[in-house]
C-alpha positions as CSV (number, residue, x, y, z in Angstrom):
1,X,71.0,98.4,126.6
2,X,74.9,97.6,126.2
3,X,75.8,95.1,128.3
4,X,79.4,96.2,128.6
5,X,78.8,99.2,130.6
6,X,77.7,99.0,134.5
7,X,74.6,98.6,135.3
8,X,74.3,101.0,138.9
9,X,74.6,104.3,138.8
10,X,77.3,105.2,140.9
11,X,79.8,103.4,138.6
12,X,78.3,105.1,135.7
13,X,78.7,108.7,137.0
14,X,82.3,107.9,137.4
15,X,82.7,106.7,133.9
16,X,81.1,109.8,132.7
17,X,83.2,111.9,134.9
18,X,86.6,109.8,133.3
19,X,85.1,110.4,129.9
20,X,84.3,114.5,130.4
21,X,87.8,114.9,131.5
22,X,89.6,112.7,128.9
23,X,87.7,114.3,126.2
24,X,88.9,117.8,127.5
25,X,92.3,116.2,127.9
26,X,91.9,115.5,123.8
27,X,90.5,119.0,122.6
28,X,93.5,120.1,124.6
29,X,96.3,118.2,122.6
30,X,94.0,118.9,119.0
31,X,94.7,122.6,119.5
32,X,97.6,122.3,120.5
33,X,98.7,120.4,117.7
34,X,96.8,122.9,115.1
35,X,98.5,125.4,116.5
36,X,102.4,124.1,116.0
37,X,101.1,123.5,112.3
38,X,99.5,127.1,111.5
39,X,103.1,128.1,112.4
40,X,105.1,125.6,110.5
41,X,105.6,127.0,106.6
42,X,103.9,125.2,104.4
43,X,105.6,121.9,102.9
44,X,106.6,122.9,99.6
45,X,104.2,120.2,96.5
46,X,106.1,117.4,94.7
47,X,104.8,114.8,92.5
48,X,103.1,112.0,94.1
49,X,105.6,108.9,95.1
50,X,106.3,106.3,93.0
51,X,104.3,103.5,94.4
52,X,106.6,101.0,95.9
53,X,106.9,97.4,94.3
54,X,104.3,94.6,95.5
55,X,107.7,93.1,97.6
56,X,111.1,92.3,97.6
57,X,112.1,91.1,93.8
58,X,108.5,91.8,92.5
59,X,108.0,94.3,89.5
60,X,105.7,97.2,90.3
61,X,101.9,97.1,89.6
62,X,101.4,98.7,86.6
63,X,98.6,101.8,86.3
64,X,96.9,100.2,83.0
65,X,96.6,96.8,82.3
66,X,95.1,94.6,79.0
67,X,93.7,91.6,79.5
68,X,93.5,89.8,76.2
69,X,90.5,87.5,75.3
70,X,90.5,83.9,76.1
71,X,89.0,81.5,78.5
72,X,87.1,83.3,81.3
73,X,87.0,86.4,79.1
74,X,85.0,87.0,75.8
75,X,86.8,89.7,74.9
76,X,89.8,92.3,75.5
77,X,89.4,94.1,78.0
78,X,91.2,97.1,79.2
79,X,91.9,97.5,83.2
80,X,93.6,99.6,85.9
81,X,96.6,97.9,87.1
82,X,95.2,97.3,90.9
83,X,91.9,96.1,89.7
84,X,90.7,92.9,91.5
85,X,88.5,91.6,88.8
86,X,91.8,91.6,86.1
87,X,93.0,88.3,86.4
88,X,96.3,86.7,86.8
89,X,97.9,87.5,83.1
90,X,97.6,91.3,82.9
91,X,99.9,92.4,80.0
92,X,100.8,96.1,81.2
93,X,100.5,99.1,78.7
94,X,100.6,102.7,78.5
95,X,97.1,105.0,79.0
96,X,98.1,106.1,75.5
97,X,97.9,102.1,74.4
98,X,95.0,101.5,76.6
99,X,93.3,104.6,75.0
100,X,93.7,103.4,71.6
101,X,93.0,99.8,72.6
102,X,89.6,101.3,74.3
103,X,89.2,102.9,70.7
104,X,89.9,100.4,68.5
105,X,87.0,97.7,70.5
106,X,88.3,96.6,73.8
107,X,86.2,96.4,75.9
108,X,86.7,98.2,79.6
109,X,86.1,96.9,83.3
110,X,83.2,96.9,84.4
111,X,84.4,97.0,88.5
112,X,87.4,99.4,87.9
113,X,86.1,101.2,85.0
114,X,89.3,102.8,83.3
115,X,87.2,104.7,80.3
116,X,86.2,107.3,82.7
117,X,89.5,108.0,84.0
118,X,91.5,107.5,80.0
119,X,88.5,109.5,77.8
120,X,88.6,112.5,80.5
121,X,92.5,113.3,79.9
């Protein structure tokens, strides 16, 4: 049993007389609330924000990222610029660069796995 909740009755039909009449109290406010939006118009679609920088001074993170082969990595390999697994020196690139890069033997993520996003588009 939870330990948190009272262990007599009494106490427990008041907690679930408290929770019946918040939880109406809720359903209340969600319709309410789904109605005012059926009757606001629709907010007209614009491209996606920019994604801010990482902080004051700081460039922004970049969508594709190349990681280029040395100690702690065999090989090139091709990431997505908020992968945890790139490293510290991710040199940023185009998806058209990081396409050709994937094309010409780099190798890609294994954790963020950018092939599947580049070779789709």
């Amino acid at each position: 049993m939870d330990d948190d909740l009272p262990p007599d009755l009494p106490r427990l039909r008041t907690l679930e007389t408290w929770a019946a009449h918040y939880l109406t109290r809720i359903r209340t406010r969600i319709a309410a609330v789904e109605r005012q939006q059926a009757q606001q118009p629709p907010a007209p679609t614009a491209a996606p924000p920019a994604r801010p920088a990482a902080g004051p001074g700081r460039a922004r993170t970049p969508d594709w990222g190349l990681a280029e082969a040395g100690i702690g990595v065999p090989t090139t390999e091709i990431h997505r610029g908020d992968c945890w697994a790139r490293g510290r020196s991710l040199v940023a690139v185009s998806a058209e660069r990081a396409r050709a890069e994937l094309a010409g033997g780099a190798q890609p993520c294994a954790v963020c796995r950018p092939d599947r996003v580049l070779n789709r588009t």
